[in-house]
C-alpha positions as a printed Julia matrix, in Angstrom:
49×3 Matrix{Float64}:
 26.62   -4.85  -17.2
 29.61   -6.4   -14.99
 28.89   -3.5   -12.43
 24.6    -5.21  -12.6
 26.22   -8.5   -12.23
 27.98   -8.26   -8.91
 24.64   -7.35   -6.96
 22.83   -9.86   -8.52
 25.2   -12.36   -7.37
 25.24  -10.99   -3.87
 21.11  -11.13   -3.69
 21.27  -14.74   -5.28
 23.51  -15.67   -2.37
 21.63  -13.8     0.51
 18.39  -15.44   -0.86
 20.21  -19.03   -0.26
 21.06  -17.91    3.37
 17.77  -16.46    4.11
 16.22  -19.98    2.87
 18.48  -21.83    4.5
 17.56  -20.03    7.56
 13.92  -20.28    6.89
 14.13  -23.99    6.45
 16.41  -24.41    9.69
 14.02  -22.26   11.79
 10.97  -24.45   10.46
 12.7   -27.3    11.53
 14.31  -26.08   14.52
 10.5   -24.33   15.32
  9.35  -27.57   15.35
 11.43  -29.63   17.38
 11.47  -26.79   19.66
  8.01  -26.85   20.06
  8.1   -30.05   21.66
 11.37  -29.67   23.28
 12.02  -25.81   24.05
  8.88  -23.79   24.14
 10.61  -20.42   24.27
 12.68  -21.65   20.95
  9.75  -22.77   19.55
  7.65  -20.3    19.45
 10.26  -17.72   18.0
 11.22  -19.85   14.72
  7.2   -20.33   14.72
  6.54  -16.7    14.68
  9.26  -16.26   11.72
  8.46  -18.74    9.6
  5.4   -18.14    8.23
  6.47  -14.16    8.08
């Protein structure tokens, strides 16, 4: 059981980085729309995958 909890932990805590890097890249996709259209349109094509 403390063996089950140590993974869980460590996919609780990937899950907040992935989000946070979800919600960055939404927000960064789209100010970088209007500002870099390179940026933008790589956040854009990650967020919604």
């Amino acid at each position: 059981m403390a063996g089950h909890g140590y993974p869980h932990a460590r996919v609780a805590s990937a899950e907040l980085v992935a989000l946070t890097l979800v919600a960055a890249g939404i927000a960064g996709g789209r100010a970088g729309l209007r500002n870099r259209g390179a940026d933008g349109s790589r956040t854009g094509a990650s967020s919604p995958a």
